[in-house]
N, C-alpha and C positions, 0 to 999 in steps of 0.2 A: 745354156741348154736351150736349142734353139728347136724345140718342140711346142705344139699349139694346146697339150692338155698331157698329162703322165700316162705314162703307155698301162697302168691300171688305178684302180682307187686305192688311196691311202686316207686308210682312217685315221682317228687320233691315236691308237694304239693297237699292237695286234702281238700274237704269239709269234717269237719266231722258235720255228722249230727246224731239227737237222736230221740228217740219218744215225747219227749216237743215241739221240731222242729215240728214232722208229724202233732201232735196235734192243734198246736196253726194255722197250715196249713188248715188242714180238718174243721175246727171252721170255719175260712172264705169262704170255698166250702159251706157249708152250712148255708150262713147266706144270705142277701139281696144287699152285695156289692162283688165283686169280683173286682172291679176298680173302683178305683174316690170317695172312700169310707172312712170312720174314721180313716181304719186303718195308712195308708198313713201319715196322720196329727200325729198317735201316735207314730208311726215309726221316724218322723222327730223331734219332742218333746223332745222323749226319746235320741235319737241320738247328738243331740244339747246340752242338759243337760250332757251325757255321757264329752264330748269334751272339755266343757264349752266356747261354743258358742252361740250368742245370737238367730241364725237363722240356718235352714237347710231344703235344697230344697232334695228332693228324684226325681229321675230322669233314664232313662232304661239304661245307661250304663257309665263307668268312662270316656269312649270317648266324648259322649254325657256332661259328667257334663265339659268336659275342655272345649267343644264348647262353649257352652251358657256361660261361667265363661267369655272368652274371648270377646263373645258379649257385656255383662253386665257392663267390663269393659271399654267398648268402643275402642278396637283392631281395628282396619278396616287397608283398602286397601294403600297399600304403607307404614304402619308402620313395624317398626321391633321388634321379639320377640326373646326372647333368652331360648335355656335350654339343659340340658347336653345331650352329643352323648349316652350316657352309659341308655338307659330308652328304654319301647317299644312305636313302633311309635305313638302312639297317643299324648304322650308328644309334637312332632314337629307339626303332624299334625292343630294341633288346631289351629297352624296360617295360615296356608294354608286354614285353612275352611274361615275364615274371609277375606283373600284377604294381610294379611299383609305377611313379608317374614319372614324365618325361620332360624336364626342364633345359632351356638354353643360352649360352652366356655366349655374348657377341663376341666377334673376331677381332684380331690383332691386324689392323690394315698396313704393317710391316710383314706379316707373313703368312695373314688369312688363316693362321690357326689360332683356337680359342684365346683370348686374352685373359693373362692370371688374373691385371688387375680388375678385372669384372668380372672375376671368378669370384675372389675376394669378397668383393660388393654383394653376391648372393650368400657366399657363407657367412656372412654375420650377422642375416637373417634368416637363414633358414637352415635345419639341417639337412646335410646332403650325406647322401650314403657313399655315392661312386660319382666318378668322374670318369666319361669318356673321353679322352685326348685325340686329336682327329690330324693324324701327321698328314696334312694335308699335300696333296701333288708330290709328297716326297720330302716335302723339306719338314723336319722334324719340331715340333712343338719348345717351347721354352720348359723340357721337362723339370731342369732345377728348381725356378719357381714356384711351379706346380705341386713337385714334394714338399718343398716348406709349407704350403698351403696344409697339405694333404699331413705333414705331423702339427700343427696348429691346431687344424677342425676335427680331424680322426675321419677320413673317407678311407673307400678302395679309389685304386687306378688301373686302369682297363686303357690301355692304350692299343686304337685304334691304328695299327701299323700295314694295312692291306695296301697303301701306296707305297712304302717305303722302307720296303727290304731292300739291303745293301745300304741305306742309310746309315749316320750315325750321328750324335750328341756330344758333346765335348769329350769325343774318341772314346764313347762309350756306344755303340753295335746295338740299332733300334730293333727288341726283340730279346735284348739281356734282361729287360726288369730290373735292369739297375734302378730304374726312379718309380719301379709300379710294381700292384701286383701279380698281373699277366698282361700279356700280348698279344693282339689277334693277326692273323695272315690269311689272308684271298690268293685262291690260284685260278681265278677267272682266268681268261687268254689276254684280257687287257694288259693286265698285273705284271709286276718285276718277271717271277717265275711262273707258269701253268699248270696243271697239273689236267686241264681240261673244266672240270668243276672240280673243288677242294679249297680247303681250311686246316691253319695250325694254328694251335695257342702256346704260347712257352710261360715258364710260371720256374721260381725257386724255392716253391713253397711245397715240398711234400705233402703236405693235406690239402691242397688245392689240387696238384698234379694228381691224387688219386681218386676224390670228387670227380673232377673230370675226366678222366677213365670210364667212371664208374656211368655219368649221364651222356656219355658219348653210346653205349653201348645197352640201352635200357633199364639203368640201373640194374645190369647184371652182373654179379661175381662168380667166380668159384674157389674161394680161401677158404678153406679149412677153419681155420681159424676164426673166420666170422660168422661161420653160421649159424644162423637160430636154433634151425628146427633140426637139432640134431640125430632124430630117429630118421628122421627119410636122409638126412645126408650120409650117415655111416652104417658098414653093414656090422654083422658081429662082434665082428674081428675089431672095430672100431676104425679101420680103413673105411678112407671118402668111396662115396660110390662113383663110379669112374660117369655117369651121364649127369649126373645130381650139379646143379646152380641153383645161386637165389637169388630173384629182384630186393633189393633192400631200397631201393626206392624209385622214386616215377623216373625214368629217362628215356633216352630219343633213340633211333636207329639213324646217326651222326656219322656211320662210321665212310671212310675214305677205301676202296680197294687198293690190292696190290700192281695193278694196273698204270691208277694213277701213281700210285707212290714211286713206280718204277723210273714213270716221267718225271717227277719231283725231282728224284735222285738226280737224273741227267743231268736238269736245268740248274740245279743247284749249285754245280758244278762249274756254270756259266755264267752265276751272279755277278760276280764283278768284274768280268768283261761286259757285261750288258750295262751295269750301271757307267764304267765309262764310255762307253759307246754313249748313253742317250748322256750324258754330261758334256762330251765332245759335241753333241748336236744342238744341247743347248746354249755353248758358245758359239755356234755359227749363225744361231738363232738371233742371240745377244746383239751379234754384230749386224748382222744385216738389218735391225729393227732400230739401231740406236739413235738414227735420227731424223724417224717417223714420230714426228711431234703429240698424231692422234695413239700411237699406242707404247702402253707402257709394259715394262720386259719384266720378269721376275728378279726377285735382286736378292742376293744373299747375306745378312749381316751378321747374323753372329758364327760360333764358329761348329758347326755344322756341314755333315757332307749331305746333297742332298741327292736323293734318290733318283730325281724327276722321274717318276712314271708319268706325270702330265706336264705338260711346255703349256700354258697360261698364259695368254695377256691378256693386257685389258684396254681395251678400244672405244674409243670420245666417242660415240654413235653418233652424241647429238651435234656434234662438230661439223662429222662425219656426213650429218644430212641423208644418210641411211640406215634402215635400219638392221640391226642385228641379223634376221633372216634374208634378207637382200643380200649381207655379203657371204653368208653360210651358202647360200642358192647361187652366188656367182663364183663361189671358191668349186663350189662341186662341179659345174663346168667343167673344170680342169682337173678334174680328180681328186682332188683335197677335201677330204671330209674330216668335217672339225664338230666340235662337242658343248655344251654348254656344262659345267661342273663344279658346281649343282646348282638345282634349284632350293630356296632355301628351305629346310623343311618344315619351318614353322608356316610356311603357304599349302601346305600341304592341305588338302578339303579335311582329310581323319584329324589330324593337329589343329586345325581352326576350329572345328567343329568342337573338340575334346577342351582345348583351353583358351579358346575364346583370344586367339593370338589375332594379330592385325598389322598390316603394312606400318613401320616406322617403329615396331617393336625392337630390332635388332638393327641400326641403321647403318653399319658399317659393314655386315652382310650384307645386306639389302643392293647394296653401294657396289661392291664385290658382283653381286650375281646380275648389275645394269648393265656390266661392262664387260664381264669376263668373255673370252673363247679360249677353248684350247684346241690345239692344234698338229696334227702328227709331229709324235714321237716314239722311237722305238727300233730296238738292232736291225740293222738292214738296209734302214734308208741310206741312199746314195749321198756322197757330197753335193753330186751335182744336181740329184730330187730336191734337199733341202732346201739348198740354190734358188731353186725353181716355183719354190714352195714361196720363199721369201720375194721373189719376184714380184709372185700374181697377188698378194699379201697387199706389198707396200704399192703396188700398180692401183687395187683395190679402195684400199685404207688411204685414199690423198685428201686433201683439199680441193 
């Protein structure tokens, strides 16, 4: 590719969208729901079945679905929740939203998702309520482990799945709850699928699936069957009054339009050609890096598909004799725009400030976040972009 810079900017990830997308879009502009609507209900069907889950709530963002997931599970104030420094802060937050505290167990530097066995090391002195598992870039957690843990100590598991739909776990479909008891999903434009902004949780627990229903929508019903106040709910005749609901307890206005659900549907449809699309990229990635001494490639060992929504390495800076920003500032040059993910979030000023965390607390995150960049990936890119990408990369990255 004998070009001086990419005829536009490529980030690390991006939507891609087609005209079956615009379409199946414009269809719901034009129809009699734009919210609150069918499509919603086919979007979660569809999505459910995709995953081989028995339930799935759609909801306005993957923040949002870890809230309510925590709700659901009954989190509250004075408990503790656990989940890896290495994620973006909503992973932590979600305890903070309920009142319980936010704890973090270092990373597995074979996969940069949380380590059981210092998972382990924290439950046997403390008790832990939940566990958030952080499929980190895609590549799926050692969720077996994790469960044994999890019937050992008695927690929930809340798996943090927003990288790593189309994923799967020893041919178990990240998103089934085969190892937890729900699932979160991000449809940021980064993300496997888009929906523009949106979240889904999947759950096989009927009393969790209907909890979360219930705080997705402000803790509002309208079941006959449950209501309290049954003089204002029925008239005479004991028929419900057809306007008549009731909050039965505090929830969110969480909900997703038919809009986005429309685009959901689409995308959904495109999951696992997107996922081998960025898997095909990230063996050309593999290849073209393998024998750049300063950087090291993602590597997959057990047996695991992984999702890549991020293509990761990790670069000797100090080798390098540059720093991190020098090569982010001379990749963008050429149009390459790359990401740092994440920073850890026990650095975070709220997190240091709250528990008194400090540089060398988690030292294999730490380690992780000295070195990483990631780097585009995502349906679309050219062979010969990638090519090009790997070029100015390994041009860059020498000695």
């Amino acid at each position: 590719m004998n070009k001086k810079k990419l005829k536009h900017f490529f980030p690390y990830s991006r939507q891609n969208i087609d005209s079956k997308d615009i379409s199946e879009v414009v269809k719901v502009l034009k129809s009699d729901f734009i919210t609150q609507g069918p499509k919603i209900l086919e979007f979660e069907k569809n999505f459910a079945k995709y995953v081989n889950a028995k339930y799935a709530v759609a909801c306005a963002t993957g923040t949002a679905a870890l809230h309510i997931s925590c709700k659901a599970l009954g989190i509250s104030k004075g408990q503790n929740l656990i989940t890896s420094p290495i994620t973006f802060v909503a992973s932590a937050n979600c305890a903070q939203y309920v009142g319980a505290h936010t704890l973090f167990v270092d990373i597995n530097p074979r996969n940069f998702c949380i380590c059981p066995d210092k998972l382990e090391k924290i439950l046997k002195r403390k008790k832990i309520s939940a566990v958030v598992v952080v499929h980190l870039a895609g590549y799926p957690a050692e969720m077996d482990k994790i469960t044994k843990l999890k019937k050992k100590y008695k927690f929930k598991i809340i798996e943090d799945s927003c990288h790593a739909l189309g994923g799967m776990f020893k041919n178990k479909k990240i998103g089934s709850c085969f190892y937890s008891d729900v699932s979160t999903f991000s449809f940021h434009p980064v993300k496997p699928i888009t929906t523009g902004e949106g979240g889904m949780i999947t759950t096989n627990d009927e009393k969790i699936y209907k909890k979360l229903i219930l705080y997705r929508t402000h803790g509002i019903h309208k079941k006959k069957n449950e209501f309290l106040n049954k003089k204002l709910a029925l008239d005479n005749n004991k028929k419900q009054n057809l306007w008549y609901y009731e909050m039965s307890d505090l929830g969110f206005n969480y909900r997703i339009t038919d809009i986005q659900a429309a685009l959901g549907n689409s995308q959904l449809k495109k999951i696992d050609k997107f996922i081998k699309e960025r898997n095909e990229i990230a063996k050309i990635y593999n290849k073209g890096f393998k024998k750049n001494k300063l950087i090291q490639i993602p590597k997959i060992y057990d047996k695991v598909k992984h999702a890549f929504h991020l293509y990761t390495i990790l670069i000797d800076f100090k080798k390098l004799n540059k720093s991190r920003n020098e090569v982010m500032e001379s990749l963008r040059k050429f149009n390459i725009g790359t990401q740092v993910l994440y920073i850890p979030v026990h650095f975070q000023p709220y997190y240091k400030k709250k528990y008194k965390f400090k540089s060398g607390d988690f030292p294999v995150a730490e380690h992780y976040y000295k070195y990483c960049l990631s780097i585009p990936i995502y349906p679309g890119i050219k062979k010969n972009e990638v090519n090009f990408i790997i070029n100015k990369i390994n041009t860059i990255v020498k000695n």
